[in-house]
C-alpha positions in Angstrom: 8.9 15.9 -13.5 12.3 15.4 -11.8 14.0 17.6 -9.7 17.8 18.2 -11.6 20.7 19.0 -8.9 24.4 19.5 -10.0 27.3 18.4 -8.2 28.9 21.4 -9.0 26.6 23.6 -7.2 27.5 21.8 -3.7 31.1 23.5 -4.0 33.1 21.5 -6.5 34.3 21.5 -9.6 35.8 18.8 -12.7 39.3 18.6 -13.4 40.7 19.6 -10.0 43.0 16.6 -9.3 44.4 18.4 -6.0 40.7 18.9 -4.6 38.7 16.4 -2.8 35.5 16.2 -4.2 34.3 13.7 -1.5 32.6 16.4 0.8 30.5 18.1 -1.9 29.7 14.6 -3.3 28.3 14.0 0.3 26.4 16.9 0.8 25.1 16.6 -3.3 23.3 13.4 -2.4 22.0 14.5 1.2 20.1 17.1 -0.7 18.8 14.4 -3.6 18.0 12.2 -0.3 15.8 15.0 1.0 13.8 16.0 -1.6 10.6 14.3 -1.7 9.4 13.8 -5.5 11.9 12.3 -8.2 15.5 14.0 -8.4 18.0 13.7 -11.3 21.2 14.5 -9.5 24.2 15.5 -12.5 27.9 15.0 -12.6 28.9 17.1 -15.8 32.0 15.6 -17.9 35.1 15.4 -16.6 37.5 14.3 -13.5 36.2 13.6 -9.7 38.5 12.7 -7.3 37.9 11.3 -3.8 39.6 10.1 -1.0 39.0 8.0 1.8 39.8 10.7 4.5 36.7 12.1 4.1 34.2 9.7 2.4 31.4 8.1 4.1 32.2 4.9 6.4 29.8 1.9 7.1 30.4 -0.9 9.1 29.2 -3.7 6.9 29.7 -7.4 6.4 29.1 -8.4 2.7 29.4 -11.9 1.0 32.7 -13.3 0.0 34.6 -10.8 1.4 36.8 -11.2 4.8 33.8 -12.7 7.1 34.0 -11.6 10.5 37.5 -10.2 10.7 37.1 -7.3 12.6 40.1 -5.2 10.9 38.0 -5.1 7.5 34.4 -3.7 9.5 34.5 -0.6 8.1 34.0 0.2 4.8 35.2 3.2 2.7 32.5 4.4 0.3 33.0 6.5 -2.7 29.6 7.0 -3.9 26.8 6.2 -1.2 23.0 6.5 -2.2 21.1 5.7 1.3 17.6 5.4 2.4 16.5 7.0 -1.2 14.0 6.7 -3.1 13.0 7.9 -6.9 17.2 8.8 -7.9 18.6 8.9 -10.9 22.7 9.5 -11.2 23.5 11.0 -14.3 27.2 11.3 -15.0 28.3 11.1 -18.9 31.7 12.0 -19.3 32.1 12.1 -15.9 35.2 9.9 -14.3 35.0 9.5 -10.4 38.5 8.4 -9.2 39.5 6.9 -5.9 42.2 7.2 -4.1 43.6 4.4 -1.9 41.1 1.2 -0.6 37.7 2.1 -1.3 34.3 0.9 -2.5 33.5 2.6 -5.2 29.5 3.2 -5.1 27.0 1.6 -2.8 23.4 1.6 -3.2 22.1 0.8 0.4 18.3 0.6 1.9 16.9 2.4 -1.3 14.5 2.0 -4.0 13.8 2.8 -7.4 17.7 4.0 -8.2 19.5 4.7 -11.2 23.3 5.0 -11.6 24.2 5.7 -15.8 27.1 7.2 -17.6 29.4 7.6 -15.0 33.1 6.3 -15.4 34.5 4.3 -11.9 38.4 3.8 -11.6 41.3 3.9 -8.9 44.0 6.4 -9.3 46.5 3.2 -8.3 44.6 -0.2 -8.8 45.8 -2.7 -6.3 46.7 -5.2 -9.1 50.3 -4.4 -10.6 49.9 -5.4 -14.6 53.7 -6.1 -15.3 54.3 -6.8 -18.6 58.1 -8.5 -20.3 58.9 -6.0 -22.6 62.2 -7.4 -23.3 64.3 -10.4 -22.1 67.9 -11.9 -22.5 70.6 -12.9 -21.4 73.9 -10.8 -20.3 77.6 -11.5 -19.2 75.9 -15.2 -18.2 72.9 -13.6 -16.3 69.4 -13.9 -17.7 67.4 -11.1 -17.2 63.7 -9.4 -18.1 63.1 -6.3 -18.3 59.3 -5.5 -16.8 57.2 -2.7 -17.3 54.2 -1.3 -15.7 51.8 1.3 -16.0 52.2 4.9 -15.1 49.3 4.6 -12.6 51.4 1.9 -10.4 53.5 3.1 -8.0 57.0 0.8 -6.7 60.3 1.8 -4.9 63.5 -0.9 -4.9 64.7 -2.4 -1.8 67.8 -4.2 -2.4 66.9 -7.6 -4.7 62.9 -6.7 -4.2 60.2 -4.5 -5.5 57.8 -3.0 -3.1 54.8 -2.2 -5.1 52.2 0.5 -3.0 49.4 2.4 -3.0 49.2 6.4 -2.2 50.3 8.1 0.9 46.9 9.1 2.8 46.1 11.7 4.6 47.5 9.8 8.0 51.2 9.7 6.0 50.6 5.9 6.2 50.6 4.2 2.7 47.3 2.9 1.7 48.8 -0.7 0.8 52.1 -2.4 0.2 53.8 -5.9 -0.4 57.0 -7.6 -1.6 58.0 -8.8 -4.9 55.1 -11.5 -6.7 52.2 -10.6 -3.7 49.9 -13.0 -2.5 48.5 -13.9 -6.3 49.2 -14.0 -10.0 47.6 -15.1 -12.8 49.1 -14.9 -17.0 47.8 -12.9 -19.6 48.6 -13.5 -22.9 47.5 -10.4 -25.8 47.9 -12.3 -28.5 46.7 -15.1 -27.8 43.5 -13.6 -25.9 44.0 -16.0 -23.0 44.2 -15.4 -19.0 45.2 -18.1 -17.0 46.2 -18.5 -13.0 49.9 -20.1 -12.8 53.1 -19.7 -11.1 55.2 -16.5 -11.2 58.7 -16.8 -11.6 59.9 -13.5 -12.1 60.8 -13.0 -8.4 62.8 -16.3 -8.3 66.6 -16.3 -8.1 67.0 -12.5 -8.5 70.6 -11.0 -9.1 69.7 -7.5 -9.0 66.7 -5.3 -9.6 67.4 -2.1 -10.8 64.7 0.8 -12.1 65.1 2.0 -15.5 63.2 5.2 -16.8 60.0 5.8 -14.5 57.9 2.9 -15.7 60.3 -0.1 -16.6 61.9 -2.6 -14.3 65.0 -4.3 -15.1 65.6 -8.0 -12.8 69.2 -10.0 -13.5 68.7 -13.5 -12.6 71.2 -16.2 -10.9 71.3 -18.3 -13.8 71.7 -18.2 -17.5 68.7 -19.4 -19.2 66.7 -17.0 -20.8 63.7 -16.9 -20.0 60.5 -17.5 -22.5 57.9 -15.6 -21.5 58.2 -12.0 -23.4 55.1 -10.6 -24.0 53.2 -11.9 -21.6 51.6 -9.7 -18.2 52.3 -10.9 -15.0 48.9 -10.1 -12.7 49.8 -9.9 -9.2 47.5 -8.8 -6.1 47.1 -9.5 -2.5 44.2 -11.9 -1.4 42.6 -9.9 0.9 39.0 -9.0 -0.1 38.5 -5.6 2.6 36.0 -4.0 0.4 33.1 -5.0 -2.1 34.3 -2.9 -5.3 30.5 -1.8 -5.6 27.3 -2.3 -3.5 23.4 -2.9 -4.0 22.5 -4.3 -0.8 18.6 -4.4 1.2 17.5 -2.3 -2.2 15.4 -3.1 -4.9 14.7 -1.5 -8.8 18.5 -0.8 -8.5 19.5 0.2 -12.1 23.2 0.7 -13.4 23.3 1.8 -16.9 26.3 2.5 -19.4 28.5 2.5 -16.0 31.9 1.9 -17.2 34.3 0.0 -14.2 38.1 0.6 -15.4 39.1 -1.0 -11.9 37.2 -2.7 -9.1 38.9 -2.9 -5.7 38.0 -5.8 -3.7 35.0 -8.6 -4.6 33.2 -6.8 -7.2 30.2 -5.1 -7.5 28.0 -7.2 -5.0 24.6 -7.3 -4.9 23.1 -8.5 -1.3 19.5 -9.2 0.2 18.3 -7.0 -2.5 15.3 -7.1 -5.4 15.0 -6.9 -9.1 18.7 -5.2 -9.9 19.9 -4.9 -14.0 23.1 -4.3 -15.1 23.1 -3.2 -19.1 25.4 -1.3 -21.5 27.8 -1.6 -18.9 31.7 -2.2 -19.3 34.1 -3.6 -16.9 37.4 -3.2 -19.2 40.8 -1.2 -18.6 41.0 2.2 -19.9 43.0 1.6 -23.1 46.5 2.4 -23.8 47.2 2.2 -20.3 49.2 -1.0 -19.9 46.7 -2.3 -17.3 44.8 -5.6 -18.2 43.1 -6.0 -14.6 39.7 -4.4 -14.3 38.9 -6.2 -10.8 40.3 -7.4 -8.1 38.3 -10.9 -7.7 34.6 -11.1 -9.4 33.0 -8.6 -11.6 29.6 -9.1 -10.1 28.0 -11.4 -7.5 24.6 -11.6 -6.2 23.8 -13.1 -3.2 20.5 -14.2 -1.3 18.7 -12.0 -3.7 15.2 -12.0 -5.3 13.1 -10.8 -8.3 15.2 -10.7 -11.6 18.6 -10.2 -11.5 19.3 -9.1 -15.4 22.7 -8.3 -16.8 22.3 -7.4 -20.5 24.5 -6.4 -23.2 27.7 -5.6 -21.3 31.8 -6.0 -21.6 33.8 -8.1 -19.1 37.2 -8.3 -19.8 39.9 -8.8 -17.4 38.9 -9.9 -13.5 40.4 -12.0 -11.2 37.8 -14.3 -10.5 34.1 -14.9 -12.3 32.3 -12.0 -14.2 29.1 -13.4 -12.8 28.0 -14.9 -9.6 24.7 -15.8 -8.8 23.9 -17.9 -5.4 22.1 -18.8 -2.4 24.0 -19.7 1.0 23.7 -22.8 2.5 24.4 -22.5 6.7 25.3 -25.5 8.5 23.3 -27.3 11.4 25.2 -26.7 14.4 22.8 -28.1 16.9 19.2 -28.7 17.4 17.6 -27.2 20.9 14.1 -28.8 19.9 12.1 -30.0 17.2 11.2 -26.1 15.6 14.4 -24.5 16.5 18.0 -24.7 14.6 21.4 -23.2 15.4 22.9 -22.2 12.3 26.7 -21.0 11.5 28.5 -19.4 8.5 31.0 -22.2 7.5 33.4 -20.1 5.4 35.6 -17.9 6.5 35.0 -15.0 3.8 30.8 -15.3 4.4 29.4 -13.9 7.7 28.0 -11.3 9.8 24.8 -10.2 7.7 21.2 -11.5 8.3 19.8 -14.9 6.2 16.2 -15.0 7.1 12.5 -13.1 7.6 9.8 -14.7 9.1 7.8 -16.0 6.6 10.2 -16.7 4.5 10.2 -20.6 3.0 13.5 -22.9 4.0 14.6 -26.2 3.1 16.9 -28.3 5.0 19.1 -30.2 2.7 21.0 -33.5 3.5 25.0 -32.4 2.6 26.2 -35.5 1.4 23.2 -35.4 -1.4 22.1 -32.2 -1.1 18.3 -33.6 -1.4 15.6 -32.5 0.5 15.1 -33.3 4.1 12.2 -30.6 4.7 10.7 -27.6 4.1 9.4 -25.1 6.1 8.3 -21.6 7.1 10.1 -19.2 9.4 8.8 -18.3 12.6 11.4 -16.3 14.3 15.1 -15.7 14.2 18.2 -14.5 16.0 20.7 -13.1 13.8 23.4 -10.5 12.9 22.4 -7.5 11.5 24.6 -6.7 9.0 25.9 -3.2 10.4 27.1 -4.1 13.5 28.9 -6.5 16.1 26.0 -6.3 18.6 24.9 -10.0 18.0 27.7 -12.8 17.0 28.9 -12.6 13.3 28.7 -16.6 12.3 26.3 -18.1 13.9 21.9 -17.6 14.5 19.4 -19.3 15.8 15.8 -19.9 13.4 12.5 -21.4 14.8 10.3 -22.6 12.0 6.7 -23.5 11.7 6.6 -27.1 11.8 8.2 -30.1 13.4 11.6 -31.0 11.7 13.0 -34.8 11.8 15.6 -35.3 14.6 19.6 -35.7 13.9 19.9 -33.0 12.1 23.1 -31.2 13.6 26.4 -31.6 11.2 24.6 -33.8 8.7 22.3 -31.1 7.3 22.3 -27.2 6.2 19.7 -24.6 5.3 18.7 -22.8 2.6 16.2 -19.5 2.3 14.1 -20.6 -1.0 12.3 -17.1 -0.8 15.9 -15.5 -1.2 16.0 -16.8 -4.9 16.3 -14.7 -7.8 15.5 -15.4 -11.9 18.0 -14.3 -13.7 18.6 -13.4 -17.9 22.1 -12.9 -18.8 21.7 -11.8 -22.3 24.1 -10.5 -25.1 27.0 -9.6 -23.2 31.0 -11.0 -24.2 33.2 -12.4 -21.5 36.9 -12.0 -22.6 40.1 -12.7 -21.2 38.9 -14.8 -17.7 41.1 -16.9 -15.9 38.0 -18.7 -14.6 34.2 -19.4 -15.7 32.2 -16.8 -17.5 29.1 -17.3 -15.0 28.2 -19.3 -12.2 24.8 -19.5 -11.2 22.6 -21.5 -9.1 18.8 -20.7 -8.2 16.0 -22.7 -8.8 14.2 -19.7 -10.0 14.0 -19.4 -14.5 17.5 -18.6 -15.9 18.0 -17.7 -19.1 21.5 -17.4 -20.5 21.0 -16.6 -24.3 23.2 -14.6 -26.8 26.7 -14.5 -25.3 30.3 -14.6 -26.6 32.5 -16.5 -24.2 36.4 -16.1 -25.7 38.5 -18.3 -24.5 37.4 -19.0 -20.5 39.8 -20.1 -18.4 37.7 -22.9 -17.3 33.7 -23.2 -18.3 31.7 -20.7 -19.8 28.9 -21.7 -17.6 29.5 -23.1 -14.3 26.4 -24.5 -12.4 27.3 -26.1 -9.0 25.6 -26.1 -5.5 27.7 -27.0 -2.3 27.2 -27.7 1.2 31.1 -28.3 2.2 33.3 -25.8 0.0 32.0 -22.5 -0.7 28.7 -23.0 0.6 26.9 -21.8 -2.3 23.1 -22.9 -2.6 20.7 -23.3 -5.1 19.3 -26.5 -7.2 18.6 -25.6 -10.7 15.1 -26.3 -11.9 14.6 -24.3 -15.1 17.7 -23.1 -17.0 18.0 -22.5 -21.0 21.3 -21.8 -22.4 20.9 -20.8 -26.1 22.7 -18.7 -29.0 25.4 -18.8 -27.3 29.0 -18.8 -28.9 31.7 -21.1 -26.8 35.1 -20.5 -28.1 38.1 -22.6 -26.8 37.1 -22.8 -23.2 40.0 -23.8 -21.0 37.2 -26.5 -19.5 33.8 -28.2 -21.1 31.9 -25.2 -22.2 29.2 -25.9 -20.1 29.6 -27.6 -16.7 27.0 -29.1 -14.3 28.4 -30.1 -11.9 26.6 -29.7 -8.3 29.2 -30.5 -5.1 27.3 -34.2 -3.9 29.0 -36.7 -2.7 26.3 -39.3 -2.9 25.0 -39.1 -6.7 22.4 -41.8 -6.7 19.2 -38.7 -6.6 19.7 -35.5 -8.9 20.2 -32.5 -7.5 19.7 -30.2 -10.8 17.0 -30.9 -13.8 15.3 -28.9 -16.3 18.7 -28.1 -18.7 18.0 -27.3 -22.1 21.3 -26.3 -24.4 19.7 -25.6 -27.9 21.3 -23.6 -31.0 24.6 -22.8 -29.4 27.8 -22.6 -31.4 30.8 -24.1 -30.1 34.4 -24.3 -30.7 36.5 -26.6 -28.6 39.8 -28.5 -28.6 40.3 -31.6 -26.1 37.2 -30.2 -24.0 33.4 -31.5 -24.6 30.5 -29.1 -24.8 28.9 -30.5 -22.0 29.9 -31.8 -19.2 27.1 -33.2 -16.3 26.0 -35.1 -13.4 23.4 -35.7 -11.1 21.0 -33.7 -13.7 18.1 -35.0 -14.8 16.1 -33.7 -18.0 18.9 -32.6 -20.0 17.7 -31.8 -23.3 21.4 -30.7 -25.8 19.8 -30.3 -29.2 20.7 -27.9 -32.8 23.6 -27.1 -31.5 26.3 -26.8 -33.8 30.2 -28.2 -32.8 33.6 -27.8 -34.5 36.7 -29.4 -33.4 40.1 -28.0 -33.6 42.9 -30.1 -33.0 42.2 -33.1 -30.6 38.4 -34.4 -30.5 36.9 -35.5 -27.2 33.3 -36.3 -26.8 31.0 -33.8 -27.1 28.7 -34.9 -24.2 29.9 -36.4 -21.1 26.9 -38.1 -18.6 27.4 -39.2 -15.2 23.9 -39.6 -13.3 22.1 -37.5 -15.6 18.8 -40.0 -16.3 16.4 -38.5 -18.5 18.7 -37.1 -21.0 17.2 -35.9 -24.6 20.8 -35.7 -26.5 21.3 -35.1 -30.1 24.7 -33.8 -31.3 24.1 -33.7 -34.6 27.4 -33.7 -36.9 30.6 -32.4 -35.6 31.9 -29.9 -38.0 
């Protein structure tokens, strides 16, 4: 039977918005930590709050974030479960809010974990939601009149808006920029449709002057009224300092009915790490709050991992990237000392500083241009950052490998860990409001992506790439089935392979089957492929609104088994 700790007994208590709960949090899981048999720790309903000036630091470098750069080492953790075993979370009714840049939980060097119930959000997300409530034009000025929600915080400095985060403990602010920030992308309620464009509301200002605590007003330098009421302008920095969660060198990792209101950051990340599920869970704005951003970039990404990564039965609604993320990492050939020994590098400048390889792990050397198969072999040995520290340099290692590779390998070829591979089932969940794809994925391991409602994607539903010169994301697809799936109005084909060769003439994915989907598209086929052999597209029902493109388009795809039936 499990041990049940509660919070409360470690010296804090719900619903005291001027108390830190940070330290008792800390000393709560220290005591689960230390207990040997199975421990229940309990967060009873209600409010949480916790800053960084007290939580737990870690300096950790974590996929798709900000690389190397040593001003983002450190890492502000919330919620940090570490070197535990046998733990189950328990939160119902219970909100945990941060305050300024943090990550909100990390599961780190643990097993057998569960986080359920428990409600994540930021008491001021670094995305400002401002929404035209009202436009016109006055005494030959245009003008809008913004608003924003009560949790964003904004001063006026002459013709600009400086939007911020809370004053910290140090009396510095926690964040800060001008005007449109460093991003924005368009959401549209009625429409249900999020989209990355330009921002115009900073352009040509007249005067910006604050009206009531929540609304902006901004007079223009010209006289044309603008069109956009209604719509939310998204804006954010670019700067990905934190992960917004954590799972990383864990396995049996478990989050369950977790609801995210706001991720800071790339998402919840999950790195190096074994068999993790996500289900019930909801990444969604609380409502009647104004806000439509629940996360920063991502909702969740999973990188280099293994086992099944299962996400089942969950919300995403509202990010500012991909809801899911599943990939490999190709590093780059540098040089090669001898015939068993490689110098590898981290290519992109957001992906470094964190270990790639175990001996005896299985590698294959891929050709960039086609991204086939050079060889594969077994590691030996290899010299390589850590992942918590600067001791050893962040982007670049050094692997020796079983057997003799062929010569000429340096800036033609990269390498991929094929033990570092997960299966994945994405199964029942809706994807809503996404300026970008609904999922990405690419392993060679089974995939199964069956029962979904994508609404309205920016771009694909499904993305399946694999790239050796962008982003560096790995992974041929052997075995993927995409079934029961309803497509509605993506902004791109539905469902895009589409891996990043330049040299076609050899596939580079196969084993596709799209069966007993249901989509609805206008001027954008179902499928879209290339270098992908084995397709098989059958029983899958299509209907057409307003302009009709083919439903299938080929390009190097030999082997193809397509029937498309009758086009409603």
């Amino acid at each position: 039977m499990a041990r049940l700790l509660d919070v409360t007994d470690f010296g804090v208590l719900p619903d005291r918005p001027g108390t830190d709960a940070a330290p008792a949090v800390r000393a709560a899981l220290r005591a689960a930590r230390a207990d040997a048999g199975p421990v229940t720790l309990r967060f009873p309903p209600g409010d949480y709050h916790l800053w960084p000036d007290a939580a737990h630091r870690r300096e950790l470098y974590v996929s798709n974030t900000t690389g190397d750069d040593p001003r983002h080492r450190d890492k502000s953790i919330g919620l940090l479960v570490e070197a535990a075993a046998d733990l189950v979370i328990s939160g119902e009714g219970a909100r945990l809010v941060l305050h300024g840049l943090q990550t909100t939980f990390a599961v780190i060097d643990s097993r057998r974990i569960r986080v359920e119930g428990l409600e994540f959000d930021h008491a001021v997300p670094t995305v400002v939601d401002a929404t035209v409530v009202d436009v016109g034009v006055e005494a030959g000025r245009a003008y809008r009149l913004l608003r924003v929600p009560a949790a964003t915080l904004f001063s006026v400095e002459g013709t600009s808006v400086r939007w911020h985060g809370e004053t910290l403990g140090s009396g510095a602010l926690a964040w800060s920029g001008l005007d449109a920030l460093e991003y924005t992308q368009i959401h549209d309620p009625v429409a249900g449709r999020t989209w990355r464009g330009p921002n115009p509301l900073f352009e040509r200002v007249h005067a910006i002057r604050r009206v009531g605590e929540r609304d902006l007003r901004i007079d223009y330098e010209h006289a044309e009224e603008p069109a956009d009421r209604g719509l939310v302008y998204a804006m954010r920095q670019t700067t990905r300092d934190h992960p917004g969660g954590l799972v990383l060198d864990s396995s049996d990792v478990t989050l369950s009915r977790v609801r995210f209101r706001y991720l800071h950051g790339f998402g919840v990340v999950g790195q190096n790490s074994r068999d993790v599920t996500v289900e019930e869970c909801e990444f969604v704005t609380p409502p009647g709050t104004g806000r439509h951003s629940a996360g920063f970039a991502d909702f969740l990404q999973f990188s280099g991992c293994s086992g099944l990564v299962s996400v089942r039965d969950c919300l995403f609604d509202g990010p500012h990237d991909d809801p899911i993320n599943v990939h490999g990492c190709y590093l780059r050939v540098t040089a090669q000392p001898d015939d068993r020994t490689l110098a590898l590098e981290y290519p992109h400048a957001e992906t470094a500083g964190f270990p790639q390889f175990s001996p005896g792990d299985q590698v294959e050397v891929v050709d960039r241009a086609t991204l086939q198969v050079i060889a594969t072999t077994t590691v030996v040995s290899v010299r390589q950052p850590s992942g918590r520290d600067h001791d050893l340099p962040l982007r670049t290692m050094a692997v020796t490998v079983e057997d003799a590779l062929p010569s000429g390998l340096a800036g033609r070829a990269a390498v991929e860990n094929a033990t570092r591979t997960p299966a994945v089932r994405i199964v029942g969940n809706v994807f809503r409001n996404v300026p970008t794809r609904g999922v990405l994925v690419t392993t060679r391991r089974p995939i199964e992506i069956a029962g979904n409602r994508f609404e309205r994607t920016g771009m694909a539903g499904v993305y399946v790439s694999c790239d050796a010169a962008e982003w560096w994301e790995s992974g041929p697809v052997r075995d993927l089935t995409i079934r029961d799936n309803d497509f509605i109005e993506p902004g791109g084909p539905a469902i895009f392979l589409d891996p990043r060769n330049a040299v076609r003439e050899q596939p580079v994915h196969s084993g596709v089957t799209v069966q007993a989907n249901h989509f609805v598209l206008d001027d954008v086929p179902a499928l879209d492929a290339r270098s992908t052999s084995g397709i098989h597209f059958h029983d899958n029902t299509i209907v057409h609104l307003g302009k009709q493109t083919s439903d299938v388009v080929l390009r190097s795809c030999p082997e193809a088994d397509i029937d498309t039936g009758a086009a409603l």
